[in-house]
VODREN-232712 format. One record per residue: x, z, y of N, C-alpha, C in turn. Coordinates in steps of 0.02 Angstrom, whole numbers, padded with zeros to 5 digits, always signed. Last residue first. Example, Ala and Ser with C-alpha at 12.3 -4.5 7.8 and 13.67 -1.06 7.14 Angstrom:
BEGIN
+00642+00354-00112+00684+00357-00053+00645+00394+00002/+00660+00390-00284+00615+00390-00225+00660+00390-00165/
This chain:
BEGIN
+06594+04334+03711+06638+04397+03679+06658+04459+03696/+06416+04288+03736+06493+04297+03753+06521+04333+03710/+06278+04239+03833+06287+04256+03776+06374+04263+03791/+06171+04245+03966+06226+04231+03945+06264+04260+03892/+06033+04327+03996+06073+04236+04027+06116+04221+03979/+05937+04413+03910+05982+04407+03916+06003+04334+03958/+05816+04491+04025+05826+04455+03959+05898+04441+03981/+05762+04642+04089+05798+04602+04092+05797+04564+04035/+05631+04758+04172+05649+04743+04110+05681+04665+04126/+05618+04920+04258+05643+04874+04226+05675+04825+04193/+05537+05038+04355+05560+05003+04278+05607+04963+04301/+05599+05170+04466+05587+05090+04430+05574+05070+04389/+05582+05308+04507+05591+05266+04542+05600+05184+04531/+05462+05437+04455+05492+05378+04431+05492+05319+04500/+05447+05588+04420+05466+05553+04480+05484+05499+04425/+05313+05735+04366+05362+05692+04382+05354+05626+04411/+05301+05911+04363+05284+05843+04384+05357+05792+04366/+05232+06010+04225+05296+05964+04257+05289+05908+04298/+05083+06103+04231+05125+06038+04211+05178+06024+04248/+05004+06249+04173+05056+06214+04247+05079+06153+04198/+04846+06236+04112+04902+06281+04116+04944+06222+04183/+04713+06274+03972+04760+06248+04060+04816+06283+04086/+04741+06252+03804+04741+06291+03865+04749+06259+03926/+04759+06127+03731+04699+06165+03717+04693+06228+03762/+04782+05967+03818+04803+06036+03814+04754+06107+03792/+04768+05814+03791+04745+05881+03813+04759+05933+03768/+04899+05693+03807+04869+05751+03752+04831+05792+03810/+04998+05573+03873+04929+05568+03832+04873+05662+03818/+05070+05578+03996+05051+05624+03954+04989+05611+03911/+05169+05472+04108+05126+05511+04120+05126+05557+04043/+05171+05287+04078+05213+05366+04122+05152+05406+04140/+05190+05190+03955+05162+05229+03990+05222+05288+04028/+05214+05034+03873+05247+05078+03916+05204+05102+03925/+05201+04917+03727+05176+04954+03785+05206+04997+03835/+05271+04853+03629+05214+04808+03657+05190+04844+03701/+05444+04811+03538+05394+04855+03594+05350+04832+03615/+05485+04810+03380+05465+04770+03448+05422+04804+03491/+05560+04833+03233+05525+04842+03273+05533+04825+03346/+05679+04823+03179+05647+04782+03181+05590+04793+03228/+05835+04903+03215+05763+04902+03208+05732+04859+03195/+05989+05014+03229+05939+04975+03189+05871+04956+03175/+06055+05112+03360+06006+05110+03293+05990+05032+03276/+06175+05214+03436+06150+05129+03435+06108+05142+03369/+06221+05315+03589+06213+05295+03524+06168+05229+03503/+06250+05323+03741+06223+05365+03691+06211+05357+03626/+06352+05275+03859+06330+05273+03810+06329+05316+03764/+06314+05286+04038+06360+05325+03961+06318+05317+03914/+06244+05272+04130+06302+05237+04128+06345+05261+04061/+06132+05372+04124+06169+05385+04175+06242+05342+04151/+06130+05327+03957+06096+05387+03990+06159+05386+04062/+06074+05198+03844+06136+05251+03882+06102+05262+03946/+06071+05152+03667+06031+05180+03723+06070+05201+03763/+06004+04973+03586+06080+05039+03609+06056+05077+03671/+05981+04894+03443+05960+04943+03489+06008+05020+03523/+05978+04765+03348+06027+04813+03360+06006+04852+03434/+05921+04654+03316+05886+04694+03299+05927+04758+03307/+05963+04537+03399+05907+04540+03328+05866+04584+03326/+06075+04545+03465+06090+04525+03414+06030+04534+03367/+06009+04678+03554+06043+04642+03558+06068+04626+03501/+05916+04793+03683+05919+04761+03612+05944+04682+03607/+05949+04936+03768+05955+04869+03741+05930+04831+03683/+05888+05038+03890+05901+05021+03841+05905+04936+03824/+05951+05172+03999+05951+05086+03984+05948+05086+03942/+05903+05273+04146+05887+05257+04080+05917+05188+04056/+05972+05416+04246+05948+05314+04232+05942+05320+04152/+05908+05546+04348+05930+05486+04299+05916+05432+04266/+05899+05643+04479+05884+05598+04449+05920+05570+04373/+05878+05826+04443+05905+05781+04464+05879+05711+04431/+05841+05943+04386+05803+05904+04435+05826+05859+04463/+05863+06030+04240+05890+06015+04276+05840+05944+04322/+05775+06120+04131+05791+06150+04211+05800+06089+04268/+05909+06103+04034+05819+06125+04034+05832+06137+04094/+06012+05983+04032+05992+06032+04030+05930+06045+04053/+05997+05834+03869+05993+05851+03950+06007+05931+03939/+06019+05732+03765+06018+05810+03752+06038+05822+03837/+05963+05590+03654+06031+05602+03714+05967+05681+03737/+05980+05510+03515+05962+05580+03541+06001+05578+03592/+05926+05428+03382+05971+05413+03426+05937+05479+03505/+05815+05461+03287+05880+05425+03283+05914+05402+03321/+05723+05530+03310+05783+05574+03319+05837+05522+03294/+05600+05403+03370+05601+05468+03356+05668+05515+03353/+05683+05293+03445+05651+05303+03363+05648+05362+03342/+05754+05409+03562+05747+05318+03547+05724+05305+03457/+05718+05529+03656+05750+05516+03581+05701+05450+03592/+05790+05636+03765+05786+05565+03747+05793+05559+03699/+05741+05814+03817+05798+05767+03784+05766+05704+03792/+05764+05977+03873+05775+05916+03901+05793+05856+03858/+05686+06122+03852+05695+06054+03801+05691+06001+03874/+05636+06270+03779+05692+06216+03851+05720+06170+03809/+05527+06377+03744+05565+06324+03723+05574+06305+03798/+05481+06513+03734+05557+06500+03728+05561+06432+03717/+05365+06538+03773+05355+06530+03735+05442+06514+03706/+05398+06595+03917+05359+06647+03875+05360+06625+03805/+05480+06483+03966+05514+06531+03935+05463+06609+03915/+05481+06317+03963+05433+06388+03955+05465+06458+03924/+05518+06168+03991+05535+06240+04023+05492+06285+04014/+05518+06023+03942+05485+06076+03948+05529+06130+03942/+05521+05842+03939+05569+05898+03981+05523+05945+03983/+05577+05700+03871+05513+05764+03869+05548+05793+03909/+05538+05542+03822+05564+05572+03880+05550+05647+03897/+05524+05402+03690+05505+05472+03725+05557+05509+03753/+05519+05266+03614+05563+05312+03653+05510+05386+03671/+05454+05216+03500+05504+05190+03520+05534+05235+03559/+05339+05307+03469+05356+05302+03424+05448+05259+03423/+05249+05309+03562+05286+05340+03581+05353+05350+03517/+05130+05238+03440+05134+05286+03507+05177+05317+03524/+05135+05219+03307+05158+05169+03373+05163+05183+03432/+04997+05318+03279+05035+05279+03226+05056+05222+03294/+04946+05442+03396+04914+05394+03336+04985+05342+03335/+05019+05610+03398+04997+05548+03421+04987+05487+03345/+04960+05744+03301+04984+05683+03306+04958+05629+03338/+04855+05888+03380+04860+05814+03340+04904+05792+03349/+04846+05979+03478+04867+06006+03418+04872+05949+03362/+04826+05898+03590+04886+05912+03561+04900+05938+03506/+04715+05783+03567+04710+05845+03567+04785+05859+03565/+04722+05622+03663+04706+05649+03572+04748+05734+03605/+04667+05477+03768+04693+05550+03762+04688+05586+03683/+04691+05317+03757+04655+05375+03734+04697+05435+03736/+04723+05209+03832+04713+05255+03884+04693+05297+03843/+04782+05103+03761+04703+05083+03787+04686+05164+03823/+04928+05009+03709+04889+05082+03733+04846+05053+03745/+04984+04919+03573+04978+04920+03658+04938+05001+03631/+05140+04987+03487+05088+04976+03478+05070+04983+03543/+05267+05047+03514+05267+04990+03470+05203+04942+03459/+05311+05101+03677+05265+05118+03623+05273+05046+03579/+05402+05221+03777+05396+05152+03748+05352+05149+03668/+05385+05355+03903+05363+05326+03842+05377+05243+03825/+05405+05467+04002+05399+05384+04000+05405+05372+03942/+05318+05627+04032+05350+05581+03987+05329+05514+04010/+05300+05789+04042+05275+05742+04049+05342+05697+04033/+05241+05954+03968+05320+05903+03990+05265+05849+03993/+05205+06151+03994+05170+06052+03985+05220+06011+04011/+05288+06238+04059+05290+06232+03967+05236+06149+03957/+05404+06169+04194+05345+06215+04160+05330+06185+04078/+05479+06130+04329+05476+06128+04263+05414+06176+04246/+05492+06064+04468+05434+06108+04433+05419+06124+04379/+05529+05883+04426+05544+05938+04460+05479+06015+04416/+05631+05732+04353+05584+05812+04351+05600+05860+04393/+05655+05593+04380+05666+05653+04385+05620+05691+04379/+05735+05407+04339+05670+05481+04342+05688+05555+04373/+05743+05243+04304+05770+05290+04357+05699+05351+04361/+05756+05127+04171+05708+05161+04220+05762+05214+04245/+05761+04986+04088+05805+04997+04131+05757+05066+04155/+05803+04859+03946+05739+04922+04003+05785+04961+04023/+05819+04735+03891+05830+04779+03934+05790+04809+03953/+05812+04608+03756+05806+04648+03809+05834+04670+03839/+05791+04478+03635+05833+04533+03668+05795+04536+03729/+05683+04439+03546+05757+04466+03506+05807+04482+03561/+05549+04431+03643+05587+04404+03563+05644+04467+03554/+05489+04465+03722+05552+04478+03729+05570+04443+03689/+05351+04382+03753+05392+04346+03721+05467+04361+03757/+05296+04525+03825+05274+04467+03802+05303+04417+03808/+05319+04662+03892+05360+04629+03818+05350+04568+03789/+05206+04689+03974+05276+04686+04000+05350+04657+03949/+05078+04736+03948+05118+04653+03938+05181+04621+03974/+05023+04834+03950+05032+04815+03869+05058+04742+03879/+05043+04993+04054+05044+04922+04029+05057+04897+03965/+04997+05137+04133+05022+05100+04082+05010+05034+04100/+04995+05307+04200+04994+05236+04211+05028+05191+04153/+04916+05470+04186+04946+05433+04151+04946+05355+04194/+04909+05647+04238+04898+05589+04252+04938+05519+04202/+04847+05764+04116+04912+05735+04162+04881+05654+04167/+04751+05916+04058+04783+05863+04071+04802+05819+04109/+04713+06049+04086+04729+06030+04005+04747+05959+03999/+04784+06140+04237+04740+06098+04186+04732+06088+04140/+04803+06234+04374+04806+06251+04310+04765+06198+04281/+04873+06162+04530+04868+06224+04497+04865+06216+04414/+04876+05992+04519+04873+06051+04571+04847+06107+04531/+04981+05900+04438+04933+05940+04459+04922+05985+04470/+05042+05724+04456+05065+05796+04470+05000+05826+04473/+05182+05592+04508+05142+05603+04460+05119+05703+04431/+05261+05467+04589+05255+05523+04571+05202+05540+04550/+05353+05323+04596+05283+05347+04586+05299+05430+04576/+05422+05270+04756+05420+05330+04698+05351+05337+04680/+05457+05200+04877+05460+05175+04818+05487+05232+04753/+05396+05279+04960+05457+05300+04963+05497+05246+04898/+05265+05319+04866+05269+05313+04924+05344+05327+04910/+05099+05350+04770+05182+05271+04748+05202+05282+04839/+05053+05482+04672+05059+05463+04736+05096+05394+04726/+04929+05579+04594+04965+05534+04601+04990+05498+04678/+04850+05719+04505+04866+05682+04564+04932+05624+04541/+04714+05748+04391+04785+05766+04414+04794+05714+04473/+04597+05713+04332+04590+05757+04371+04647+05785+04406/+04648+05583+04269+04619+05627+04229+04614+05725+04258/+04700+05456+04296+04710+05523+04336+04698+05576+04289/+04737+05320+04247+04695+05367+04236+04727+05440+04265/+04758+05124+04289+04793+05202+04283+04738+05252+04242/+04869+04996+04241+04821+05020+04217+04797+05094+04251/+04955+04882+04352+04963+04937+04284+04873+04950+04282/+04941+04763+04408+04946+04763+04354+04963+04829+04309/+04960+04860+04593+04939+04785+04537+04960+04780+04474/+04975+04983+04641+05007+04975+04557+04981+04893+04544/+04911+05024+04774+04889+05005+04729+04912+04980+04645/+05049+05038+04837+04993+05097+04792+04941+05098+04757/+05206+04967+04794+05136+04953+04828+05080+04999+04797/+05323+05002+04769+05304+04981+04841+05228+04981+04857/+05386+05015+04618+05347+05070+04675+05346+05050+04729/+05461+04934+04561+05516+04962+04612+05462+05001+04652/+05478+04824+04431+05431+04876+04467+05475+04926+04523/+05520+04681+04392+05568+04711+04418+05490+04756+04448/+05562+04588+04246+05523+04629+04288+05546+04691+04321/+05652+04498+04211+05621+04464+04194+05524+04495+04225/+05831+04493+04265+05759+04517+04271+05691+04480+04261/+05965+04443+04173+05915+04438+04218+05852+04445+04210/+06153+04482+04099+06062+04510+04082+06017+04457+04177/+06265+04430+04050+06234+04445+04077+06174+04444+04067/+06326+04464+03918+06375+04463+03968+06327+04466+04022/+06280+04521+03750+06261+04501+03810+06306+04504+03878/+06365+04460+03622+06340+04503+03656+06331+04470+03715/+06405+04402+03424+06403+04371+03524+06368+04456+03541/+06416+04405+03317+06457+04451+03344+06459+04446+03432/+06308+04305+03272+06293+04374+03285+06331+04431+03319/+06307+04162+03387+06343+04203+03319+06325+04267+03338/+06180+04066+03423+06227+04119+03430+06237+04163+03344/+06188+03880+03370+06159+03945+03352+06206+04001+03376/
């Protein structure tokens, strides 16, 4: 039996998405009148002038029998900031593509594991670059604005111990039981105005199990 004070020494890919092919085999998509591109091994994701909503791609079986450890791994960027943020998401519950009003709460498991926001509106004053892993229990704090790439990793290790780090730096560790069953990239909500959206860049998932247990 591993002892709980074990950790992971090495991780191997159990999925590796790297944007090659434009057709997406196995994701899901919905445009929802916005654009999309997979070229350069980059999905990108984006709409032309003024809307009330964002292109979305998902899956509900990229977690099927993580058990008790992981890795997620993703590479992003934002460009074109504006007051609509778009988002990679880890969800506790699968997706089925429903859009819900913004002035609503996402539904119960939705985004409820990670979320990715980046909004720039300065009529309304908010600049908000952040990562929060269980809603605000574990917070990594970007600048508003900024267009550069970055890496994402998260862990889960020993059960139920969840550790997040941002560009090779570790960001803080939570406690969970909870288990991931979906991913999306893109924006669930219509927007009760049209307006400019943030595009964005995603250059990979993914997701590793552990090989090798250690000190």
């Amino acid at each position: 039996m591993r002892h709980r004070s074990e950790r992971c020494l090495t991780w191997g890919y159990t999925f590796d998405e790297e944007f090659l092919d434009p057709a997406l085999p196995g994701w899901t998509v919905s445009l929802a009148g916005g654009q999309q591109e997979v070229s350069s091994s980059v999905i990108h994701q984006w709409v032309v002038g003024n809307y009330d909503r964002f292109p979305m791609v998902w899956r509900n079986d990229l977690f099927e029998g993580a058990g008790d450890d992981f890795a997620l791994e993703a590479r992003f960027r934002y460009t074109d900031l504006s007051a609509y943020g778009t988002t990679i998401a880890l969800n506790s519950w699968a997706f089925d593509g429903t859009r819900v009003p913004a002035s609503t709460d996402l539904p119960a498991g939705i985004e409820d594991m990670l979320n990715i926001h980046h909004v720039v509106d300065p009529a309304g004053g908010i600049f908000r670059f952040d990562i929060k892993m269980f809603r605000n229990k574990v917070v990594w704090t970007g600048i508003p604005g900024d267009t550069t790439w970055h890496t994402l990793r998260i862990t889960l290790e020993h059960g139920n111990l969840y550790t997040m780090y941002v560009d090779d730096v570790l960001v803080g560790s939570t406690i969970s039981s909870v288990r991931p069953s979906s991913i999306y990239i893109g924006n669930p909500t219509i927007q009760p105005f049209w307006g400019a959206w943030t595009n964005l860049y995603v250059d990979y998932i993914r997701i590793s199990r552990c090989q090798l247990w250690g000190w």
